[in-house]
N, C-alpha and C positions, 0 to 999 in steps of 0.2 A: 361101102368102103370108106374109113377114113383117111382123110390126108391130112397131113402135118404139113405147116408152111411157116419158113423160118427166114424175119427179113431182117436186117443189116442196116445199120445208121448211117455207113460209110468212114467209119472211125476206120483210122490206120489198119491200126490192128487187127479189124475182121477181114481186113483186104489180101492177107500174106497169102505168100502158096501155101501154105502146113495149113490153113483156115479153109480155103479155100476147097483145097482136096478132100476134106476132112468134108464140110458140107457135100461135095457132088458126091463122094462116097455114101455118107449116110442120110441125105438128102438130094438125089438125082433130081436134076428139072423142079423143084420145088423149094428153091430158096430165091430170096430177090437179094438185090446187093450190086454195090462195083463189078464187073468183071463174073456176074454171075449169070444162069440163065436167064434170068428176068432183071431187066435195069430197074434201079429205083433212085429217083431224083434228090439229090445232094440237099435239096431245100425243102424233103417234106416235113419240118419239124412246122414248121410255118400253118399248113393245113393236120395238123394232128392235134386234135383237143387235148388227148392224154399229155403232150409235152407243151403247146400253148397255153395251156389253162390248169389240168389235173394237179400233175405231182407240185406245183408250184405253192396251188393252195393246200394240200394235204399237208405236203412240209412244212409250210409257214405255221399252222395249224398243229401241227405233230410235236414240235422242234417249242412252240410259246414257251415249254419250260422242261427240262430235262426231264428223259425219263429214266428210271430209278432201275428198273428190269426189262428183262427181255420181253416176258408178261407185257407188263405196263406199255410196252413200245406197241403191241398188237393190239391191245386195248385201244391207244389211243389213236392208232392208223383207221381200226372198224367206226370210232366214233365218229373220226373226223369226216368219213365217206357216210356215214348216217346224217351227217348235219350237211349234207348239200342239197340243197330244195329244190323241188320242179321247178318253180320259178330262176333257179343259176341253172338248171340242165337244159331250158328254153332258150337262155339268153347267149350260152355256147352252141346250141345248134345253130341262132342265129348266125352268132361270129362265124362258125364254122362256112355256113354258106356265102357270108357277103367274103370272104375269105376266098374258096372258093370261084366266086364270081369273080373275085381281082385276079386272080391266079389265070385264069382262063382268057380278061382282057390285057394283061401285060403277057400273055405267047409266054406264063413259067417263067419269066425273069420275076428278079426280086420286088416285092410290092409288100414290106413294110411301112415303109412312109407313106400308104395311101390308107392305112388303117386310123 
C-alpha cells in the first residue's frame, strides 16, 4: 500500500478552512501542518537541509546569469545538482546533526545564534 504524506510550512495560507478541508478530504490523517492531524513545528526550516543549504545553493548557481529558455533553466538546475560533491553532502549531514543536537539541547526553542 502506498501513502502519500503532504506537509505544510505553516504559511497563512495553507492554514484557511477551504485548505484545510480540502487536505482532510483528500488527505485523511496523512497530512502535517497547523491545525492538522499531525503538528509540525513552526521552526523546522532550521533542521531541513533542503531549505538550510539546497535551494540556496542551487539558485545562487542557477540564477549566475540568466537563463534564455525554459530548456536552458532545466539544464542548468540538473547541472547545478550534478556539481554538488560527496564531500558538501558530508559536510550538511554534518550540519544537519550538530543542528539537530542544538535543537534537542535548547527543549525546540530557537538555537540560531549557537550555530
Amino acid at each position: 500500500m502506498w501513502l502519500q504524506l503532504v506537509q505544510l510550512d505553516g504559511a497563512s495560507a495553507h492554514c484557511s478552512v477551504i485548505v484545510r478541508h480540502h487536505l482532510n478530504e483528500h488527505f485523511p490523517n496523512a497530512w502535517i501542518g497547523r491545525q492538522g492531524p499531525t503538528a509540525w513545528t513552526p521552526r523546522s526550516a532550521d533542521l531541513t537541509p533542503m531549505d538550510y543549504f539546497l535551494w540556496g545553493v542551487v539558485k545562487s548557481d542557477v540564477y549566475r546569469v540568466p537563463a534564455t529558455t525554459r530548456e536552458d533553466m532545466v539544464e542548468r538546475i540538473l547541472q547545478s545538482f550534478q556539481r554538488i560533491s560527496p564531500l558538501v553532502l558530508s559536510n550538511v549531514r554534518r550540519s544537519f546533526r550538530r543542528r539537530a543536537e542544538l535543537c534537542l539541547t535548547e527543549n525546540g526553542h530557537h538555537f540560531e545564534q549557537l550555530l
